[in-house]
C-alpha positions in Angstrom: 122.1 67.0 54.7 121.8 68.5 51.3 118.7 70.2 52.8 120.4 72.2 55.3 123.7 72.6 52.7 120.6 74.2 50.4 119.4 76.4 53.3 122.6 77.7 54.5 123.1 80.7 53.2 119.7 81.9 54.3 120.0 80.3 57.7 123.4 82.4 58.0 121.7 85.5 56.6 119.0 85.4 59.1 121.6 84.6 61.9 123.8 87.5 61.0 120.5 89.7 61.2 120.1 88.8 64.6 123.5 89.3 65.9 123.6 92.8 64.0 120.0 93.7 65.7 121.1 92.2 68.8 117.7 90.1 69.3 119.6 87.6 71.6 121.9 88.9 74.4 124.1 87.8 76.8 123.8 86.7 80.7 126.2 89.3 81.5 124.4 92.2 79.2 121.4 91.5 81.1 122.8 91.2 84.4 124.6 95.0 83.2 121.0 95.9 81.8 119.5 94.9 85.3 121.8 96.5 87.5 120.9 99.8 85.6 117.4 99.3 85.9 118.3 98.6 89.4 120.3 101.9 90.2 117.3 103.6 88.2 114.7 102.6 89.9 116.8 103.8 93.5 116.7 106.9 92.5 112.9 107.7 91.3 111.4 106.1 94.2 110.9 105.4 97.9 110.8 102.2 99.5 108.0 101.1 100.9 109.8 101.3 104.2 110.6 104.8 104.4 106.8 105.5 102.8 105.2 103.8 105.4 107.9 106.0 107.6 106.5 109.5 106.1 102.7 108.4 106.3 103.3 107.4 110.0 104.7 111.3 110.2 102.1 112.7 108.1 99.6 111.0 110.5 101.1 112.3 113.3 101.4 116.2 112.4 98.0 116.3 111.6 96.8 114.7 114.9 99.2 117.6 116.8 97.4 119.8 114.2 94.1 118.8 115.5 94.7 119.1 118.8 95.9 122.4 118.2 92.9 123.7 116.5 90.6 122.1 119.2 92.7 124.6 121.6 91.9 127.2 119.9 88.4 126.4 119.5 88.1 126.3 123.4 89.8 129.2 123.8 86.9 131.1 122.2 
């Protein structure tokens, strides 16, 4: 007991240092902090869905494309 009575001050010290720097947070900060990362995430990218939606598009127009240019290539 006198140990940690000796220590105390320090132990508060290094305690108050984390609370001021905010090394440990709270369930509901990081749920908050995860949400944003969330929202961000929404809008900078796709979902895989809707990728896999464009490609399938992308895929098609160039096989109309194709086609086209092989008319025209006949034609001649």
């Amino acid at each position: 007991m006198e140990k940690i009575i000796e220590y105390s001050p320090i132990i508060i010290v290094v305690l108050m240092f984390f609370v001021q720097q905010r090394i440990f947070v709270t369930p509901e900060q990081l749920e908050k902090k995860h949400r944003e990362i969330i929202e961000e995430i929404e809008e900078k990218f796709v979902t895989i869905h809707s990728f896999v939606d464009l490609k399938d598009q992308f895929s098609e127009v160039k096989d109309k494309i194709d086609k086209m240019y092989d008319l025209l290539i006949d034609l001649k």
